[in-house]
N, CA, C and O atoms as a CHARMM CRD file, in Angstrom:
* protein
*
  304
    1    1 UNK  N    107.54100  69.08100  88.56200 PROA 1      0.00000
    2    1 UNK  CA   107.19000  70.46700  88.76300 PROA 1      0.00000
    3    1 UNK  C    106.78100  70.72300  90.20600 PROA 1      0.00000
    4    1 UNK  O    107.03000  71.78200  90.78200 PROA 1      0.00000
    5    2 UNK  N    106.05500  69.56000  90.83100 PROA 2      0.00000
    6    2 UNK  CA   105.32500  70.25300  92.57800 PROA 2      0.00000
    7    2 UNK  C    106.75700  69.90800  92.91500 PROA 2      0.00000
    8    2 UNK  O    107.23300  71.02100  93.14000 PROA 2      0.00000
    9    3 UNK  N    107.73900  69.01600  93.08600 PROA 3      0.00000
   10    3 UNK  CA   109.34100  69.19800  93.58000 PROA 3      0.00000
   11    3 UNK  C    109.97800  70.46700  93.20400 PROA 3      0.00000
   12    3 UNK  O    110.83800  70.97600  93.92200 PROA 3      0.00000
   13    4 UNK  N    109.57500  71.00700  92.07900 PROA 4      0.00000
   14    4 UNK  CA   110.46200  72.51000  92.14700 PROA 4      0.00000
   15    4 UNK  C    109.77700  73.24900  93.40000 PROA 4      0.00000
   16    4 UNK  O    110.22000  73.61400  94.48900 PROA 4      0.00000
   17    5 UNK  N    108.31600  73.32800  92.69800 PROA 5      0.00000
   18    5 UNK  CA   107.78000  74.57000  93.86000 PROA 5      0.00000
   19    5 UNK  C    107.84100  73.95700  95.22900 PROA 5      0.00000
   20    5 UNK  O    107.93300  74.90500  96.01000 PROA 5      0.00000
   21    6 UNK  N    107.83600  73.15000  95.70500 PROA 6      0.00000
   22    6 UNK  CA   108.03800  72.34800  96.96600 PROA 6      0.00000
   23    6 UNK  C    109.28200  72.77300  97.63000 PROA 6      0.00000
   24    6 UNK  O    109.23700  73.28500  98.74900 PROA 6      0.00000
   25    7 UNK  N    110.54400  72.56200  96.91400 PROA 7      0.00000
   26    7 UNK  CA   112.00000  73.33900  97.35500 PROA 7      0.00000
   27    7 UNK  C    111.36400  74.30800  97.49600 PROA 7      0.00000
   28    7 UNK  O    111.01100  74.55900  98.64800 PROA 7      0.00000
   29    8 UNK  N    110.87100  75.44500  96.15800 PROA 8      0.00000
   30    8 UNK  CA   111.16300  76.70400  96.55200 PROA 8      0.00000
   31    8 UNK  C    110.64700  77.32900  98.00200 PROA 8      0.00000
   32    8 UNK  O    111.20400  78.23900  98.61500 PROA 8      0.00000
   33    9 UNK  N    109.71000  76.77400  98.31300 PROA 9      0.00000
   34    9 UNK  CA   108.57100  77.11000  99.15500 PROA 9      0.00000
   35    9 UNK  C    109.24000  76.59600 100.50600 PROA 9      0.00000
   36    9 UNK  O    108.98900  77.32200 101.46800 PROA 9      0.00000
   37   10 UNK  N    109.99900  75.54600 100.75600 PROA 10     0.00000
   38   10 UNK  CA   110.91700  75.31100 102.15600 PROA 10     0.00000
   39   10 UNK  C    112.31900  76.55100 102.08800 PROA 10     0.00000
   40   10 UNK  O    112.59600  77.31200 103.01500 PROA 10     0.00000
   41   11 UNK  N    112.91100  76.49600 101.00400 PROA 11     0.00000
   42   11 UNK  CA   114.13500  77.38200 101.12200 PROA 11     0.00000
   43   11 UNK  C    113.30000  78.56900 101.65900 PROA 11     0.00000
   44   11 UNK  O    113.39600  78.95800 102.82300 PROA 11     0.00000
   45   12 UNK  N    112.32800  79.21900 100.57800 PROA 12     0.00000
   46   12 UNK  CA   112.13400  80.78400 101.21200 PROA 12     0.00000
   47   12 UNK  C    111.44900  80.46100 102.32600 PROA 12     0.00000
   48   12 UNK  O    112.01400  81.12500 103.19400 PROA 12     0.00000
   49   13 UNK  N    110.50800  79.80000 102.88400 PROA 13     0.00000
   50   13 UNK  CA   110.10600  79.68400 104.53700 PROA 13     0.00000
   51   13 UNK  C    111.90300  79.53500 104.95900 PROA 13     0.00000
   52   13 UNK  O    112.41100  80.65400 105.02800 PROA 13     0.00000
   53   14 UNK  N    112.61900  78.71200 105.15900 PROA 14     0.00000
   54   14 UNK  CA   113.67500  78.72300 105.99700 PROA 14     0.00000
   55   14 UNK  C    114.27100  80.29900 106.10700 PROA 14     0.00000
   56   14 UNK  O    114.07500  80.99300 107.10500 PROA 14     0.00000
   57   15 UNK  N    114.93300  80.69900 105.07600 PROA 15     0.00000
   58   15 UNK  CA   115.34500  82.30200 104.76500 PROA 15     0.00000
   59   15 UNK  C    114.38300  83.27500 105.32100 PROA 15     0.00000
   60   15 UNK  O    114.95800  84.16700 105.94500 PROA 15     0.00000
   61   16 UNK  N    112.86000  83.40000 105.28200 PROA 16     0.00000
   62   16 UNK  CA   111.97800  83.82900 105.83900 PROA 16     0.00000
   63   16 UNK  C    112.04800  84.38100 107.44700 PROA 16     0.00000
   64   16 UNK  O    112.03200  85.52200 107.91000 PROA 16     0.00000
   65   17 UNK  N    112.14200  82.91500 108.14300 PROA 17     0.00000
   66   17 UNK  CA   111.84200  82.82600 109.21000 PROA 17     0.00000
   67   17 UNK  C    113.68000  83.50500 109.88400 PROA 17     0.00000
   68   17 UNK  O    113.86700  83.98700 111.00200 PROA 17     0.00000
   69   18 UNK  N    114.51000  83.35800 109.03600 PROA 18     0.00000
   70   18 UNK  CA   115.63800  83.87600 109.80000 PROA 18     0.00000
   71   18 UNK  C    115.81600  85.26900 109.27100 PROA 18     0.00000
   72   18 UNK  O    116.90200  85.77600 109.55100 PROA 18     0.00000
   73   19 UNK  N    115.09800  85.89500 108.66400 PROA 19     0.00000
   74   19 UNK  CA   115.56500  86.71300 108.22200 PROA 19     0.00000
   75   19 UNK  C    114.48000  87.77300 108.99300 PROA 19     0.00000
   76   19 UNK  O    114.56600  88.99700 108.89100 PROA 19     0.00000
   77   20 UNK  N    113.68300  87.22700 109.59900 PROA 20     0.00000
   78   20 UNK  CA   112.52200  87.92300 110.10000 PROA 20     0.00000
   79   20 UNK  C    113.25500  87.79200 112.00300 PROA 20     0.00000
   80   20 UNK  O    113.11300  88.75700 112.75500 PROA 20     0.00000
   81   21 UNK  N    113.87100  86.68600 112.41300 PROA 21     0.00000
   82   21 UNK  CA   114.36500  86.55500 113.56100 PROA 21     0.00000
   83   21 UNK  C    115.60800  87.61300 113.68700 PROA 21     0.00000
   84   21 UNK  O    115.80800  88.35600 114.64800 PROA 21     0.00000
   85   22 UNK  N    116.17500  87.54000 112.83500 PROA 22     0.00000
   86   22 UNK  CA   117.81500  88.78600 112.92900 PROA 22     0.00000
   87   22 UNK  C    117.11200  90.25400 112.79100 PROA 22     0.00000
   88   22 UNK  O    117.93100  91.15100 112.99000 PROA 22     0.00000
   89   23 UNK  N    115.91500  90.67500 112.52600 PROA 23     0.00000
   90   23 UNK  CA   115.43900  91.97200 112.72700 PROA 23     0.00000
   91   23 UNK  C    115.32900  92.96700 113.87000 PROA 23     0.00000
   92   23 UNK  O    114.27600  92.70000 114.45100 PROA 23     0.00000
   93   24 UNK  N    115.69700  93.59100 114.22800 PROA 24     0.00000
   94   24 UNK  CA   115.23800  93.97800 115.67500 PROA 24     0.00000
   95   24 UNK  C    114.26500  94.58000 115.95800 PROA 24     0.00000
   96   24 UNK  O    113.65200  94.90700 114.94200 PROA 24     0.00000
   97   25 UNK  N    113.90300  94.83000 116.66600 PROA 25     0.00000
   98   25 UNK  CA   111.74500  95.01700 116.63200 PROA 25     0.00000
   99   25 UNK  C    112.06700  96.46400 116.75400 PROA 25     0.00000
  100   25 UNK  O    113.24400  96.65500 117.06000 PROA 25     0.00000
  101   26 UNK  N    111.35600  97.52300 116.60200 PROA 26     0.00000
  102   26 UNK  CA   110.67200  98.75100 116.43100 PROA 26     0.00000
  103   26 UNK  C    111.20500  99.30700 118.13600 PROA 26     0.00000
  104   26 UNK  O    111.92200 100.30600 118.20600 PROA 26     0.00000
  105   27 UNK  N    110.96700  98.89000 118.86500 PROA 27     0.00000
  106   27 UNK  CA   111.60800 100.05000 120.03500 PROA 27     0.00000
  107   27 UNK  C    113.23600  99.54700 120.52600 PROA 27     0.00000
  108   27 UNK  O    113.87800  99.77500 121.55100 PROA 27     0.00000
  109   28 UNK  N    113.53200  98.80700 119.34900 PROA 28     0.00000
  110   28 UNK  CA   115.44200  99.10600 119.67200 PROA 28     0.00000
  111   28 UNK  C    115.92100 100.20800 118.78700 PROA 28     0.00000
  112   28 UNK  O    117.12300 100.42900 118.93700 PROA 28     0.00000
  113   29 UNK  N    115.32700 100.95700 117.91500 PROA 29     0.00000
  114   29 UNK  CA   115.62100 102.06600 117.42900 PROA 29     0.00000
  115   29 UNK  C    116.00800 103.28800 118.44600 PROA 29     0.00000
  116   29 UNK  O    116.99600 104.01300 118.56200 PROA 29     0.00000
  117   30 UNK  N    114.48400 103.14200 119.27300 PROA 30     0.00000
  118   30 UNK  CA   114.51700 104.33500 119.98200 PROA 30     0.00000
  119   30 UNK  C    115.57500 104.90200 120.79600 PROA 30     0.00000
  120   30 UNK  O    115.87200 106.07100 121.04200 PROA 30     0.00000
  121   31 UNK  N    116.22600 103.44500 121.26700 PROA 31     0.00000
  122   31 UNK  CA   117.58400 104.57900 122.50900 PROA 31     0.00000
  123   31 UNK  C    118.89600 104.29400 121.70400 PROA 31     0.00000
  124   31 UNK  O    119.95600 104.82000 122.04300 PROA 31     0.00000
  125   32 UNK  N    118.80900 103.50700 120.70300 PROA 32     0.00000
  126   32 UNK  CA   120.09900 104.14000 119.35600 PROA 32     0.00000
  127   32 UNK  C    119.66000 105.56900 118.60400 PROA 32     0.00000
  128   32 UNK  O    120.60500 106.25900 118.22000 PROA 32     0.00000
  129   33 UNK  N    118.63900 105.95100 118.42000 PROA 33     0.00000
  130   33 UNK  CA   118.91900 107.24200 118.03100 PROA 33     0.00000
  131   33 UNK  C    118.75100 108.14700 118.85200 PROA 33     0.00000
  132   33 UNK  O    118.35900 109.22300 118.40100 PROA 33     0.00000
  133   34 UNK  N    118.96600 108.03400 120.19200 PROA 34     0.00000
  134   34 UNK  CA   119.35200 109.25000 121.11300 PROA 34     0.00000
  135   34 UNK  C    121.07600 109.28300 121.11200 PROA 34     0.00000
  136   34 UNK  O    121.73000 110.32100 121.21500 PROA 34     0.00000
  137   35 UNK  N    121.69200 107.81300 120.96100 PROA 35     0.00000
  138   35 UNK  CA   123.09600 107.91300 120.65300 PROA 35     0.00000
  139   35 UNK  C    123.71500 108.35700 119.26500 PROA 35     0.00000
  140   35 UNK  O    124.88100 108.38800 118.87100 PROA 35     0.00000
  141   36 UNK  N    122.76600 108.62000 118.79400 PROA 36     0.00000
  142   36 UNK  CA   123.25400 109.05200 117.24100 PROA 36     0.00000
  143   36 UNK  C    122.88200 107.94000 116.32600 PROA 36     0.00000
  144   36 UNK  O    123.41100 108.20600 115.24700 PROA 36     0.00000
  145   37 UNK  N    122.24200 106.85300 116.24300 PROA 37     0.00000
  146   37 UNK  CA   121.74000 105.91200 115.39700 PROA 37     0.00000
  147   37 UNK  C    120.95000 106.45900 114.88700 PROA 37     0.00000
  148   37 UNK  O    120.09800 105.59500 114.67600 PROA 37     0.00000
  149   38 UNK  N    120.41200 107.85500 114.29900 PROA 38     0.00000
  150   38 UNK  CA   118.96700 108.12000 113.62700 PROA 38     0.00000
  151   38 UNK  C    119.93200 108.29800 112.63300 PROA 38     0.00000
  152   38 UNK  O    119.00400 108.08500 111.85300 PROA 38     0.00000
  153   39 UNK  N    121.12300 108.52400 111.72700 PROA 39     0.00000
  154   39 UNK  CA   121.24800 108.20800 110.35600 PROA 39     0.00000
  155   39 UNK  C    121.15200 107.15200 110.02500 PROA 39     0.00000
  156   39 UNK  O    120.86300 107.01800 108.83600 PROA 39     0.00000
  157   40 UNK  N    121.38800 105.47000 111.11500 PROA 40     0.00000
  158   40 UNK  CA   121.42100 104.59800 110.32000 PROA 40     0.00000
  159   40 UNK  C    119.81400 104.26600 109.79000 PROA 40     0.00000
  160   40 UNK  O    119.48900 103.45700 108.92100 PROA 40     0.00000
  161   41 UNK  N    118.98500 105.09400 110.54300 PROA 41     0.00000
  162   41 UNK  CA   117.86500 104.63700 110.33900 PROA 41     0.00000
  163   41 UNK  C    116.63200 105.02000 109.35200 PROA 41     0.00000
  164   41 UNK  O    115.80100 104.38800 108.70000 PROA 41     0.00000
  165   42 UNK  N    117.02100 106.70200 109.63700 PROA 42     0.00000
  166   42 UNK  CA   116.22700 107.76800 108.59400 PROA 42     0.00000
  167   42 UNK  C    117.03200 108.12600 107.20700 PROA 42     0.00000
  168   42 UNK  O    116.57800 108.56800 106.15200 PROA 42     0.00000
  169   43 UNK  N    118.52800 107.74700 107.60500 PROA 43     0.00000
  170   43 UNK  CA   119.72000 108.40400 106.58800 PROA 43     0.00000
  171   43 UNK  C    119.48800 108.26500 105.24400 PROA 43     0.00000
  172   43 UNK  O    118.35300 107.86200 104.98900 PROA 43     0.00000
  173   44 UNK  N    120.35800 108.51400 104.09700 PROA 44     0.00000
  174   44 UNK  CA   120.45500 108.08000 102.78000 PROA 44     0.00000
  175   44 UNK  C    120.77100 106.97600 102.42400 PROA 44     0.00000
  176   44 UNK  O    120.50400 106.73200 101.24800 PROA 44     0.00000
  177   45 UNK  N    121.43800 105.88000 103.22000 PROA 45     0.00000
  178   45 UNK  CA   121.87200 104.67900 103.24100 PROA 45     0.00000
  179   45 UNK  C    121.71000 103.52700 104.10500 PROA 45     0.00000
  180   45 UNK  O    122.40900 102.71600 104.71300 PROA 45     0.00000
  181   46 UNK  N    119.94500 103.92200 103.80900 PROA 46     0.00000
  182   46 UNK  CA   119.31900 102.53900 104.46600 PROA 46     0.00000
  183   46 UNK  C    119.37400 102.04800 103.77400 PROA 46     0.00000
  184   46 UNK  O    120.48800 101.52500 103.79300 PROA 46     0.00000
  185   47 UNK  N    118.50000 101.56300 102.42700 PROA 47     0.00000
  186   47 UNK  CA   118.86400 100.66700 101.70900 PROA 47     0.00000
  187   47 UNK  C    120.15500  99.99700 101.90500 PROA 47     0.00000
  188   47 UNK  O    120.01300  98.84200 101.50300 PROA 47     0.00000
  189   48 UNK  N    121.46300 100.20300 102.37800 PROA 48     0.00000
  190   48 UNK  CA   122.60900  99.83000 102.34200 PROA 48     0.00000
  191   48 UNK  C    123.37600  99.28500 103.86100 PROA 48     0.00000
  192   48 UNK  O    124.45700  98.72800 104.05000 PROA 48     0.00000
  193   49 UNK  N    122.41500  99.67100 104.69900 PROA 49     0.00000
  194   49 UNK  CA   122.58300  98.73600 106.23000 PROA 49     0.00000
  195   49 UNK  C    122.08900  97.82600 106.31800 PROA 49     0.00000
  196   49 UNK  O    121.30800  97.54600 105.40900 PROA 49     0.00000
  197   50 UNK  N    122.22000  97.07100 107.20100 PROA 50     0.00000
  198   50 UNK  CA   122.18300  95.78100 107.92400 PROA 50     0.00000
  199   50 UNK  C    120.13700  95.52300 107.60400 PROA 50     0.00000
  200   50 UNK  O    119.42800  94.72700 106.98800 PROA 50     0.00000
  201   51 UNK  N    119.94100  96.77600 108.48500 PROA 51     0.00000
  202   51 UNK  CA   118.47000  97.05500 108.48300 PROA 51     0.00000
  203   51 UNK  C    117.51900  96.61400 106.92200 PROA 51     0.00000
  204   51 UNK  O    116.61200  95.82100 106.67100 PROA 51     0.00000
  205   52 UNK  N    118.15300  97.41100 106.29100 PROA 52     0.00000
  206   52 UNK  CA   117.22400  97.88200 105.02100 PROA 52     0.00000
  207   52 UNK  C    117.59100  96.04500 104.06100 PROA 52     0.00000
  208   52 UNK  O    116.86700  95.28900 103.41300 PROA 52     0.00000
  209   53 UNK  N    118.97300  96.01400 104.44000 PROA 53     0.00000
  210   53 UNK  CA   119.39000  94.21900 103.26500 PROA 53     0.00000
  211   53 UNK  C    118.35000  93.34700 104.02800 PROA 53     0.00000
  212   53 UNK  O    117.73500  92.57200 103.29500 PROA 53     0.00000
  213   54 UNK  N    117.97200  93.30800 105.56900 PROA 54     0.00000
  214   54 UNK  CA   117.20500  92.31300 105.93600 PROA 54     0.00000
  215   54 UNK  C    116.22700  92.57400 105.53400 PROA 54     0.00000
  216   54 UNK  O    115.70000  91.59700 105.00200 PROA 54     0.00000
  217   55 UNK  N    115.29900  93.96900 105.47700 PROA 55     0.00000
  218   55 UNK  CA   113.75800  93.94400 104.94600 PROA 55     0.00000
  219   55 UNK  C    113.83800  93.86900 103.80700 PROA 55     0.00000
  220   55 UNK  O    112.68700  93.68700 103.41000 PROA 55     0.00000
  221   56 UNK  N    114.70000  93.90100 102.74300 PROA 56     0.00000
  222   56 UNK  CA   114.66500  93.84700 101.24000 PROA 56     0.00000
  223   56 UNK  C    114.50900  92.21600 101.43900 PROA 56     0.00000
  224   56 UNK  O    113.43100  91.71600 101.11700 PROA 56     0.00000
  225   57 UNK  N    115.57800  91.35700 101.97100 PROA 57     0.00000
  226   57 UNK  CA   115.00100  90.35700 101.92900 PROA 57     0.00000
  227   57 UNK  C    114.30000  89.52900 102.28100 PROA 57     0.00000
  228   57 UNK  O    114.14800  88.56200 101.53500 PROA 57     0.00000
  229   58 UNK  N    113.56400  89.58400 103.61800 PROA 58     0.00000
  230   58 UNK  CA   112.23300  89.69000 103.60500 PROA 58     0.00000
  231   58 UNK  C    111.00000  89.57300 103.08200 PROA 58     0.00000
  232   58 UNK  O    110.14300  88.69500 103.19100 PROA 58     0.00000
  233   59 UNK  N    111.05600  90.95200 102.29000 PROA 59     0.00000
  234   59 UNK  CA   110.25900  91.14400 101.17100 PROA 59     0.00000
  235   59 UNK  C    109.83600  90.60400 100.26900 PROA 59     0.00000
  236   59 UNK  O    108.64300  90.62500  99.96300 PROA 59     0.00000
  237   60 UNK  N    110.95100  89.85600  99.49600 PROA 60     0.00000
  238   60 UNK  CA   111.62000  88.88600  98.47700 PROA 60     0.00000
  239   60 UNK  C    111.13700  87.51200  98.82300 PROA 60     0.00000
  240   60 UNK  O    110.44700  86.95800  97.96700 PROA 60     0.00000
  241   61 UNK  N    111.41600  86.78700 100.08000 PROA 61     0.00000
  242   61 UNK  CA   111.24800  85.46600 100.52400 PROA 61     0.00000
  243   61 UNK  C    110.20500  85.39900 100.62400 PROA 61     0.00000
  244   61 UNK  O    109.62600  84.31700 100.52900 PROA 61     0.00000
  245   62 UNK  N    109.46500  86.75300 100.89500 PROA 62     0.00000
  246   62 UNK  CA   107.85100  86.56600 101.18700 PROA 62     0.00000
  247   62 UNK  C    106.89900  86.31800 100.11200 PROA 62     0.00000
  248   62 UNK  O    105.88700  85.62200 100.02600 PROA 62     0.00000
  249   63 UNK  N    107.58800  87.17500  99.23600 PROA 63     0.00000
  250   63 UNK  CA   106.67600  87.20600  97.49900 PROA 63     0.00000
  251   63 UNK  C    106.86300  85.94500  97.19500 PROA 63     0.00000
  252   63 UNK  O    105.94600  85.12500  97.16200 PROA 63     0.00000
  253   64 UNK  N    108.05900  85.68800  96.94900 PROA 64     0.00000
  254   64 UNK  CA   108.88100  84.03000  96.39500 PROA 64     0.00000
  255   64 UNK  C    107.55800  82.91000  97.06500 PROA 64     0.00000
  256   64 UNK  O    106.69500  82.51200  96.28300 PROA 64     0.00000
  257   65 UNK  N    107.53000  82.55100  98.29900 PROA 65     0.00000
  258   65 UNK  CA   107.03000  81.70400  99.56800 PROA 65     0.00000
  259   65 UNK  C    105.11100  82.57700  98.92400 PROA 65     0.00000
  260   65 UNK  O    104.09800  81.90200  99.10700 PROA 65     0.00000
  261   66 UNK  N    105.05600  83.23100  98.61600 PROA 66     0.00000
  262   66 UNK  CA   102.87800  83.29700  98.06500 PROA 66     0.00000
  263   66 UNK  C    103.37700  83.00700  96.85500 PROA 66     0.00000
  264   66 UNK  O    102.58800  82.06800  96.75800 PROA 66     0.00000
  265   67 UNK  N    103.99400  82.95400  95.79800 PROA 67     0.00000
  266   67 UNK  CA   103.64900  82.57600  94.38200 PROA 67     0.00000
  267   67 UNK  C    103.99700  81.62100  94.57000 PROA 67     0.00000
  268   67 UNK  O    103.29200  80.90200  93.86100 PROA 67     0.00000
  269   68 UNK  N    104.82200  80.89000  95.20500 PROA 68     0.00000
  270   68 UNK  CA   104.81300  79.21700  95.26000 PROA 68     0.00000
  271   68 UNK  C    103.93800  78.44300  95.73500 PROA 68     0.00000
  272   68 UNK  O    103.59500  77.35000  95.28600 PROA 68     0.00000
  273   69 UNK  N    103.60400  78.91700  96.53600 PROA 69     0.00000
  274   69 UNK  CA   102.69300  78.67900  97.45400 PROA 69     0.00000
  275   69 UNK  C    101.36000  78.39300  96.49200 PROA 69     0.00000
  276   69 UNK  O    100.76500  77.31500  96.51400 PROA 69     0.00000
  277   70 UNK  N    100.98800  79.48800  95.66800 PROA 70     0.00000
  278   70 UNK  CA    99.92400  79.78400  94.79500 PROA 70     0.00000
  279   70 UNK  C     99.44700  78.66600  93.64700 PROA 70     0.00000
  280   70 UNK  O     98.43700  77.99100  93.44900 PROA 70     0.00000
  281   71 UNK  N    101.04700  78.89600  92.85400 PROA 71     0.00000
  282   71 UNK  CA   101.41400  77.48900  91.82300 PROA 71     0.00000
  283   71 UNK  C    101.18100  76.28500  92.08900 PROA 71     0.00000
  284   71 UNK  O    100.56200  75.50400  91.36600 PROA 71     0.00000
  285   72 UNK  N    101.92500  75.93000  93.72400 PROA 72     0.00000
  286   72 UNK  CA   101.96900  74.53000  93.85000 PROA 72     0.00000
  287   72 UNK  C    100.10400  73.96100  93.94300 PROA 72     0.00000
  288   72 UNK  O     99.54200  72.98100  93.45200 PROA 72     0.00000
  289   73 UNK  N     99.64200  74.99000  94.71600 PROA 73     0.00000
  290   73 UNK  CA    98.01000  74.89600  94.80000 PROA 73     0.00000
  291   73 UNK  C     97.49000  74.93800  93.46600 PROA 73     0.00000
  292   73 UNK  O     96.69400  74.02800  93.23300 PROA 73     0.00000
  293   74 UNK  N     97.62200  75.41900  92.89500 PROA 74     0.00000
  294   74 UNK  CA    97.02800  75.65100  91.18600 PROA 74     0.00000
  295   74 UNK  C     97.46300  74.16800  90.51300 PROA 74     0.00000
  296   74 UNK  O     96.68300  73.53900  89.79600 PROA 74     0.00000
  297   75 UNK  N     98.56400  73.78700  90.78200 PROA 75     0.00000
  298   75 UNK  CA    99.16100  72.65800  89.69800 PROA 75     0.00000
  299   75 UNK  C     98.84700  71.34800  90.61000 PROA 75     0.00000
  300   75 UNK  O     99.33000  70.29500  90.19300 PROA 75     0.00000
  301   76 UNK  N     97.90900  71.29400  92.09500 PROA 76     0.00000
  302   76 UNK  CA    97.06800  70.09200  92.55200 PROA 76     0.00000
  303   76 UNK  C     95.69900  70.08300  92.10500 PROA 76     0.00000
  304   76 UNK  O     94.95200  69.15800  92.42400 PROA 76     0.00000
């Protein structure tokens, strides 16, 4: 059982850490939406860009990476 949560807890840190590196920080927005990038950003289909799949997963690796995290501590 600490070998399951042990994988899980390296895969989502690995996925984590790249998925947090391919993000682009908060002021590369700004001079794409003077070119017209404010739909990809404010639009109806964030969820469905580049943007929104990386913070969904993110999100995911992060929850995954504290309940493992949690377990593996609970089950020492």
């Amino acid at each position: 059982m600490n070998t399951l949560f042990t994988i899980f807890i390296i895969i989502s840190s690995l996925v984590l850490i790249a998925s947090i590196l391919l993000q682009s920080g908060k002021s590369a927005g700004l001079s794409g939406s003077i070119a017209g990038g404010a739909e990809s950003i404010w639009g109806k289909n964030k969820g469905r860009s580049y943007e929104g799949i990386l913070s969904k997963v993110t999100a995911v690796c992060a929850i995954l990476f504290v309940l493992s995290a949690l377990v593996l501590a609970a089950l020492q």
